[in-house]
LOGU-90213 format. One line per 3 residues: number of its first residue (from 1); their letters; for each residue y, x, z of C-alpha. Coordinates in steps of 0.2 Angstrom, whole numbers. Each point is the difference from the previous one (the first is absolute). Layout:
NUM) A) Y/X/Z ~ ...
//
This chain:
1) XXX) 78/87/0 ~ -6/-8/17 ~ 6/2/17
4) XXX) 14/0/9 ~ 19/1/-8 ~ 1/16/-13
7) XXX) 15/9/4 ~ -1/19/-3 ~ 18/7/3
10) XXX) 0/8/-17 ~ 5/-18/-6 ~ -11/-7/-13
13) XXX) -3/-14/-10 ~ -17/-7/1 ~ -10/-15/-2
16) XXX) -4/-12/14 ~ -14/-12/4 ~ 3/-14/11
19) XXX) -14/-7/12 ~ -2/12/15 ~ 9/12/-10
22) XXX) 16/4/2 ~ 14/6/-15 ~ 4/16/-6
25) XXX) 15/2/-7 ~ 16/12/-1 ~ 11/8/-12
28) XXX) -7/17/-12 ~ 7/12/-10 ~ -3/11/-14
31) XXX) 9/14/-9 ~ -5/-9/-18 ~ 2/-18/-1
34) XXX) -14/-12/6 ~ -6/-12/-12 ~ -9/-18/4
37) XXX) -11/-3/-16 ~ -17/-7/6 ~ 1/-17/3
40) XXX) -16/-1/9 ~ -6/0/21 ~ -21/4/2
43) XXX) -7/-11/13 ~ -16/11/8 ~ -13/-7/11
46) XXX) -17/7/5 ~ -11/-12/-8 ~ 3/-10/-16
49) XXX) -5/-16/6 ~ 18/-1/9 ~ 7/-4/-17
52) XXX) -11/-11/-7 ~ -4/-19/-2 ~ -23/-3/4
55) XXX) -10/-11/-12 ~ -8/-15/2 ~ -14/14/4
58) XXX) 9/7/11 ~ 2/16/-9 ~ 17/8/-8
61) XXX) 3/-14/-13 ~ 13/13/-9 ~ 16/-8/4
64) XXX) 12/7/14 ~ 11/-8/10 ~ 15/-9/-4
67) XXX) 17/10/5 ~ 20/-1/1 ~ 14/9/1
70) XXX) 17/4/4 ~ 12/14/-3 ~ 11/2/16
73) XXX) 10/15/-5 ~ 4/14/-15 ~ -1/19/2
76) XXX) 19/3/-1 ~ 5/20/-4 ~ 15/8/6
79) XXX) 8/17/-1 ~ -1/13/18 ~ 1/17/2
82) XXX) -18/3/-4 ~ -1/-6/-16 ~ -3/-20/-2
85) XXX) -6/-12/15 ~ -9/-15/-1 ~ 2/-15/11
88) XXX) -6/-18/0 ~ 12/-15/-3 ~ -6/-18/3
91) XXX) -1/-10/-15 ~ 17/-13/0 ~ 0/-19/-1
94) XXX) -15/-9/8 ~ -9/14/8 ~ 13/9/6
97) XXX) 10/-18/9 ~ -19/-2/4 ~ -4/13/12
100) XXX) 19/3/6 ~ -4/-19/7 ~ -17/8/10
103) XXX) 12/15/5 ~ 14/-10/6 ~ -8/-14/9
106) XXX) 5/-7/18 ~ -17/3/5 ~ -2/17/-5
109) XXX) -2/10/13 ~ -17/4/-2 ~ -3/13/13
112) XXX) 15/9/4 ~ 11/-9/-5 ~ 6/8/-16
115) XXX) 10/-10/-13 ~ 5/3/-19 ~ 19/-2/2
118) XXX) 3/0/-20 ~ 3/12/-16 ~ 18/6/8
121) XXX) -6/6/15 ~ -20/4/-2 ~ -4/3/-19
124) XXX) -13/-4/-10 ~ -8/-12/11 ~ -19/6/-6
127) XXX) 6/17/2 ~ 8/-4/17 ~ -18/-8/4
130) XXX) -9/16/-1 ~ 9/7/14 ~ -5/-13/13
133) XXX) -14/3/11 ~ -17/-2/-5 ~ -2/-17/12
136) XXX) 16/-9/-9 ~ -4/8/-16 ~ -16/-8/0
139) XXX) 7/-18/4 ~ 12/0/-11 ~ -8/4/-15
142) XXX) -14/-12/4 ~ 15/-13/-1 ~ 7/7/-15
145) XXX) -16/1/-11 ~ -2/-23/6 ~ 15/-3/-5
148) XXX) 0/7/-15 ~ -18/-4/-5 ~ 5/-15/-12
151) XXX) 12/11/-9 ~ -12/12/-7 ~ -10/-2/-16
154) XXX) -16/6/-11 ~ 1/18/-1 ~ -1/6/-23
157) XXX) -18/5/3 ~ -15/3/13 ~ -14/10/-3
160) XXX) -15/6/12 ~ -9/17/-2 ~ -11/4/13
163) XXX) 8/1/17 ~ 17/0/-7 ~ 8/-15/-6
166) XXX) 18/5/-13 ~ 13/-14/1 ~ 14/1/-15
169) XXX) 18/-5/4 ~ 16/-3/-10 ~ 8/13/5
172) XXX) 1/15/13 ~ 4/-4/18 ~ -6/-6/18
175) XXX) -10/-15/-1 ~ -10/-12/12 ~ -16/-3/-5
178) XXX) -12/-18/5 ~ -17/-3/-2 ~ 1/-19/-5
181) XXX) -19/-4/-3 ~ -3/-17/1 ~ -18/4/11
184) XXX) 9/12/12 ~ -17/6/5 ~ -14/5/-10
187) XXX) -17/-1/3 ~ -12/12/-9 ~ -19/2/2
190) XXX) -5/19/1 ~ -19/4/-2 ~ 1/15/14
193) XXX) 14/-7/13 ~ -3/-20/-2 ~ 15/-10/0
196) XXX) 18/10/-3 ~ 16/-12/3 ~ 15/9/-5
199) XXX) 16/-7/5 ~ 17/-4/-8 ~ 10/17/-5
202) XXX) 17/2/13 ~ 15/0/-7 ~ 6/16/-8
205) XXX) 16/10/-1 ~ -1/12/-13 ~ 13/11/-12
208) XXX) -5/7/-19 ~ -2/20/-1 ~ 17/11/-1
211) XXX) -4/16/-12 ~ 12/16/2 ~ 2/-2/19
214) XXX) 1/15/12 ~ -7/3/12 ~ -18/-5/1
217) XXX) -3/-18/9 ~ -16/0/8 ~ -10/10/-11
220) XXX) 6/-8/-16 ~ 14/11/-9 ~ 7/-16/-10
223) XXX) 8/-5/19 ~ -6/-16/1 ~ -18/-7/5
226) XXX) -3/-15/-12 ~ -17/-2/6 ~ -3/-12/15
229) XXX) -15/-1/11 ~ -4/-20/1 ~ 0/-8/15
232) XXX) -14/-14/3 ~ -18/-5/9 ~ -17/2/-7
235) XXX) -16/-5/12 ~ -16/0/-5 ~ -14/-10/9
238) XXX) -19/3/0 ~ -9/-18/-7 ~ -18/-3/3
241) XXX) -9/-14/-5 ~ -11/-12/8 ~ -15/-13/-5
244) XXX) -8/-13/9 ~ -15/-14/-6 ~ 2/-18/0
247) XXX) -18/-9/1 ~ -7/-16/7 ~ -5/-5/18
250) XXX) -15/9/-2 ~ 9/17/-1 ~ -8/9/-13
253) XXX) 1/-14/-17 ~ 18/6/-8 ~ 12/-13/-5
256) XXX) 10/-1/-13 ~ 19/-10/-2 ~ 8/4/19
259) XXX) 16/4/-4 ~ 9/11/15 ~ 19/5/4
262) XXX) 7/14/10 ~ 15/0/10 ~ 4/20/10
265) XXX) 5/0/16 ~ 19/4/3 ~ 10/11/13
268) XXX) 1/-18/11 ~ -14/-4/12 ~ -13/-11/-8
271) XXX) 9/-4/-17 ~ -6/3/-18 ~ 7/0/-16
274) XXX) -10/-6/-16 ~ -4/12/-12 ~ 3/1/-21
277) XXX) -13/14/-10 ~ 5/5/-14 ~ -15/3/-11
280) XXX) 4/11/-13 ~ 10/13/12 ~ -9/-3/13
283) XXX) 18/-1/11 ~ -2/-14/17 ~ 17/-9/3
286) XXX) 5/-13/13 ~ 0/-18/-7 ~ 12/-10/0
289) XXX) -11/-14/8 ~ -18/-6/2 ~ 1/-10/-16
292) XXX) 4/17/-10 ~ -11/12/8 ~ -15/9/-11
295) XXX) -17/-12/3 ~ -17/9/-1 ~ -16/-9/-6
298) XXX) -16/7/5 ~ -11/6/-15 ~ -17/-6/-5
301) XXX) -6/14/12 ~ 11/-8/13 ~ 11/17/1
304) XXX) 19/-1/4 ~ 7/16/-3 ~ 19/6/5
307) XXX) 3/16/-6 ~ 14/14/-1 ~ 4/-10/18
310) XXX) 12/10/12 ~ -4/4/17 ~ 1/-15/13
313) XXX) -3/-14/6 ~ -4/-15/-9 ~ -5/-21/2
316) XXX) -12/-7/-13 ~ -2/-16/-1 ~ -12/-11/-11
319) XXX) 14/-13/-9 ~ -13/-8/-12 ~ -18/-5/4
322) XXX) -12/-1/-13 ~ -6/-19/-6 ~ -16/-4/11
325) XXX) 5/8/17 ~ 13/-8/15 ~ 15/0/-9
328) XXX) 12/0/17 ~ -12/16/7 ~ 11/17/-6
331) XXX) -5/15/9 ~ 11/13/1 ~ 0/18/9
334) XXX) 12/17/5 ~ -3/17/-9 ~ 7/13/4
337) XXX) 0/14/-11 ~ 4/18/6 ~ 2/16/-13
340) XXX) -3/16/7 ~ 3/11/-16 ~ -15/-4/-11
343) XXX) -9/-8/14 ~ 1/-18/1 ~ -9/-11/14
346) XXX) 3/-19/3 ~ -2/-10/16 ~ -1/-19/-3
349) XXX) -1/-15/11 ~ -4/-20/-4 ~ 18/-10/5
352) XXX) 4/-16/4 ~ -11/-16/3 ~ -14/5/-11
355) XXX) -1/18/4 ~ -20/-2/3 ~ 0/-2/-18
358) XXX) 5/18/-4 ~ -14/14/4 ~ -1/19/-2
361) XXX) 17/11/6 ~ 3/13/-16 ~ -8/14/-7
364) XXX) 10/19/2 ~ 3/10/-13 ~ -8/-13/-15
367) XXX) 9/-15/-8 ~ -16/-6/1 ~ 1/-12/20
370) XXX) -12/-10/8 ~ 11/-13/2 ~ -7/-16/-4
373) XXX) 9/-17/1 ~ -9/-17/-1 ~ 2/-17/-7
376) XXX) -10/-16/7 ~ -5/-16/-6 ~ 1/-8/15
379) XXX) 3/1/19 ~ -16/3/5 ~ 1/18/-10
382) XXX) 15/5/12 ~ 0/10/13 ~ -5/-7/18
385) XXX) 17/2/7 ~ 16/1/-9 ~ 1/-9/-16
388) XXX) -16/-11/2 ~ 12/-7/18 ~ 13/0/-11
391) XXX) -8/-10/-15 ~ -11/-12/13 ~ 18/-4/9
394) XXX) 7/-2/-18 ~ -15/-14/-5 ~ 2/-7/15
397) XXX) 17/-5/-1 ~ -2/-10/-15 ~ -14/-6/8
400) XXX) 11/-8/13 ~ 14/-3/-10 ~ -10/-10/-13
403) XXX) -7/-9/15 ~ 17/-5/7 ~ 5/-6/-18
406) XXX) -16/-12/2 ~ 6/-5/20 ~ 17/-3/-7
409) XXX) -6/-11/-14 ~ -14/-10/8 ~ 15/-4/15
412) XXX) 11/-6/-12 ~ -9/-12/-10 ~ -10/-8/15
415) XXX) 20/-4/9 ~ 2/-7/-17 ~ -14/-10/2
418) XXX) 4/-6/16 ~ 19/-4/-5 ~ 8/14/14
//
């Protein structure tokens, strides 16, 4: 049950999801007395991946995620002229001091100023609650359900078939369901979509079934709906995947041994964040820092190969130089990688001081780029302008400085001489 607050006038007991979703609940009656045997609330989502915990594959491992829960109040019958009606009563002790404290608090007034004035005068305080409007209902429940969170419990049992996901109580009742996964979101890697993250499960409010009630509730005779719609994200992102060549300064020999990093440009202006690949799912995360990013070594063809990468924009940077070639000379270029449906293309540029070093701008549509990215052996192999004046002022500053070292000395030792 989604939407806004479920009130029908022909007063109803119903389940209730909380989220977006509002609460549905009243009294019912029935000419034969109602009976609250299941013990059980069906959590229903569209896709089965909202229930469960991804591999290091990123498929399904077969677990599902971890949930809590806590009975707020007890189906309570009592006589009326139609037979027997059934009402809700908050659960005493804990729970019910618990959300009288939300109800009754100086800062209450959420919206219009409405305020639970205690048990003598307003009833049931949950039952008073479902009579507020939809914008303080909402408010206050999402108070309630953080308060009461480190009261709940592991539910008896919790088992996944299909979309539906059956959660076993104690006993019969309202409870507050929460999805307390230790990896809120979870990544999985579909063969047809790329990338599915699927986020936490919101909070849910929820009653067992009530057997023997009249009249009909929502297209279930049993008058209540014990199966809840879930409330959560999924998004999918389209990867691609990219390759470029490292070879010597002749262009065309490969080179084996350079090792590379990527960092992924962020929302700010000019900042990147390095990357972590995790090989056997195939899943990109933002490191933590430089020193625990993902390093990619060139091949013995001199092929660098990121794959299953999602759409963006992306630094890579040479971190280690193979023996033999200018060890302080780490080229480094941009990619951007865009992902039109099944169309890929990338557009790549050389970055930095050595950017003359980085030839070829990306090949659409093929993992297969011309990108090529060079190493030298010495300055002479740079590129006329940018590293090569970068390098030539680097040698010649030791240069100098060496030479100053020798002025220094040579002026020391001959005032020595000279006793000044």
């Amino acid at each position: 049950m989604k939407g806004s607050l479920f009130k029908k006038g022909l007063a109803a007991l119903a389940a209730f999801a909380v989220g977006a979703a509002g609460m549905a609940m009243a009294t019912t009656t029935a000419n034969a007395a109602p009976s609250f045997d299941s013990t059980t609330i069906t959590l229903r989502a569209s896709d089965a991946r909202a229930f469960q915990i991804a591999g290091d594959n990123g498929k399904p491992s077969g677990a599902v995620r971890s949930f809590t829960a806590l009975k707020i109040a007890d189906y309570v019958r009592t006589p009326d002229a139609n037979g027997t009606a059934v009402t809700l009563q908050t659960v005493a002790g804990d729970v019910k001091n618990s959300i009288v404290a939300v109800l009754t608090a100086a800062d209450q007034s959420v919206v219009t100023g409405v305020k639970y004035d205690g048990e003598v005068s307003d009833g049931d305080p949950l039952v008073w609650l479902t009579k507020q409007s939809n914008a303080d209902y909402r408010v206050l429940v999402n108070k309630i359900q953080d308060t009461l969170s480190t009261q709940a419990s592991d539910p008896e049992k919790v088992e996944l078939s299909g979309t539906d996901l059956e959660i076993t109580l104690g006993r019969a009742g309202v409870y507050l369901i929460w999805d307390v996964t230790n990896s809120a979101t979870q990544s999985f890697m579909d063969d047809t979509n790329g990338r599915v993250d699927v986020s936490k499960i919101s909070t849910v409010l929820a009653g067992t079934s009530i057997s023997g009630a009249d009249p009909e509730v929502t297209g279930n005779s049993t008058g209540i709906v014990p199966i809840v719609d879930v409330k959560q994200t999924i998004t999918t992102t389209a990867l691609g995947s990219f390759q470029f060549q490292k070879v010597k300064a002749d262009g065309t020999t490969a080179l084996q041994g350079a090792k590379f990093k990527v960092q992924k440009k962020t929302s700010d202006p000019d900042t990147y964040t390095y990357q972590n690949y995790a090989s056997a799912s195939g899943l990109w995360s933002d490191a933590t820092d430089e020193k625990t990013a993902t390093e990619f070594e060139s091949d013995n063809s001199g092929r660098v190969e990121l794959l299953n990468i999602p759409a963006g924009t992306y630094k890579i940077v040479e971190t280690t130089v193979p023996a033999g070639f200018m060890q302080n000379v780490n080229p480094a270029f941009i990619v951007t990688i865009n992902i039109n449906g099944s169309q890929m293309s990338y557009e790549a540029n050389g970055s930095g001081e050595y950017a003359g070093l980085v030839s070829g701008t990306g090949s659409p549509g093929s993992i297969t780029s011309d990108l090529k990215v060079k190493n030298v052996t010495n300055i002479t192999q740079l590129p006329l302008t940018g590293g090569m004046g970068v390098a030539l002022f680097t040698v010649v500053g030791v240069v100098l400085a060496g030479a100053a070292v020798v002025v220094y000395a040579r002026s020391r030792n001959a005032k020595r001489a000279l006793g000044v």
